[in-house]
N, C-alpha and C positions, 0 to 999 in steps of 0.2 A: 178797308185797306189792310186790315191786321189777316186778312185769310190771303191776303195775293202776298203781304210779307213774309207769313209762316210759311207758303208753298216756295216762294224764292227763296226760302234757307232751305228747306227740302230739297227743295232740287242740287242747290249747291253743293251741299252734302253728298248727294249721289254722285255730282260731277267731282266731286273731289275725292271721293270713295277710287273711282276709276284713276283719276291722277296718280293717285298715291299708289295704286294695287298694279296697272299694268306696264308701268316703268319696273317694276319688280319681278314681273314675271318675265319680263325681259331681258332682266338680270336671269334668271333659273335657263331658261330658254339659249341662250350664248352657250352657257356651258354643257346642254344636252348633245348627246353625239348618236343616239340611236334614233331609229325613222319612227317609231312608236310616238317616242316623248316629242320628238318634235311633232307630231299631228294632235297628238293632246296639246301642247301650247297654242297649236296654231286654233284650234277650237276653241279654245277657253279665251285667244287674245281677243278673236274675232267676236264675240260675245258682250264680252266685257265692253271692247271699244264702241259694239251699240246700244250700252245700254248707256254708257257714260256719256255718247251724243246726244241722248235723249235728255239726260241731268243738264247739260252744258245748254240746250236748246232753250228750254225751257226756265234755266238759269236769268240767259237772254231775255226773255219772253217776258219773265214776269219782274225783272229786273227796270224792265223801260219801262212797261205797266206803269210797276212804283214811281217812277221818274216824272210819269205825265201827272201823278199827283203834285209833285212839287218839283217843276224844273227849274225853280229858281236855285236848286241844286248844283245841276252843269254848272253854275256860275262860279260853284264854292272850287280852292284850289286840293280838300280830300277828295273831294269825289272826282276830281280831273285825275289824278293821282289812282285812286281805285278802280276807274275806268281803261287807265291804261293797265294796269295791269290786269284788268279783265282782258282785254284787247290781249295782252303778251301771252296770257294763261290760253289762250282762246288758239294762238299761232302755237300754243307748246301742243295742243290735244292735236292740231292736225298734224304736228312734226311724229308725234305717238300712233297714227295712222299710217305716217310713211313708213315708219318704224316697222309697223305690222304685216305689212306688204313686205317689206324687203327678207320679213320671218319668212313669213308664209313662203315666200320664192326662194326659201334656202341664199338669201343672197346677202344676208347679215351680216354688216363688215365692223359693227359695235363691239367692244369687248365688254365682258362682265363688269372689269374697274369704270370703263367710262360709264355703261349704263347704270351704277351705283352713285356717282357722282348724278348724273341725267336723272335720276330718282327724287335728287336732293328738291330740284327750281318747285314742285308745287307747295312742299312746305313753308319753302321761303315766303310763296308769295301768297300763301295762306294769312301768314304771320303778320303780314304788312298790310294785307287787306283787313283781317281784326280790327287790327291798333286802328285803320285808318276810318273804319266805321263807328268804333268805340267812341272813339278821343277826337276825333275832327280836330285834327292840332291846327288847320290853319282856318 
């Protein structure tokens, strides 16, 4: 169990590498105005968004794994709590796809401030998922 635990923080890690890095280049990307730099973001988003699918799959993957070890987990109210906001984290990486699509098609209607704010939610919910695996407050 401790090898499918350590791969589920690895992958997290990666998927959260991605979180945190291509809401940013997002942010750099709004404000390019020449066709060069916009083909370089759109390469590096493209990129980036598959590797961090693979973090976020695999996140999944070895996340339930852990779970069939001890389901009488689901029952607890942190890990209902962690699970949802796996779930929301999970709806933000494809919202971060639409995102990359709409780059890539020159059809960006994002500005630099909101994507700075949109940069903020995987922190947050980094934060909350910690404390909620730490500490199991309930």
């Amino acid at each position: 169990m401790i090898w499918v635990k350590s791969f589920h923080i690895i992958a997290m890690v990666t998927w959260f590498a991605g979180l945190f890095y291509l809401p940013r280049l997002y942010v750099y990307h709004a404000d390019t105005r020449d066709e060069i730099g916009h083909e370089r973001f759109v390469v590096m988003e493209k990129k980036l968004y598959g590797i961090m699918t693979i973090g976020m799959a695999f996140t999944w993957v070895l996340g339930l794994w852990l779970l069939s070890y001890t389901p009488s987990w689901l029952a607890m109210p942190w890990m209902q709590a962690k699970l949802a906001l796996v779930v929301l984290l999970s709806a933000y990486h494809i919202w971060c796809g639409r995102l990359r699509r709409h780059f890539a098609a020159q059809q960006n209607q994002r500005s630099a401030t909101w994507l700075r704010l949109f940069n903020e939610v995987p922190a947050l919910a980094l934060v909350a998922i910690v404390l909620l695996v730490e500490l199991k407050p309930w």
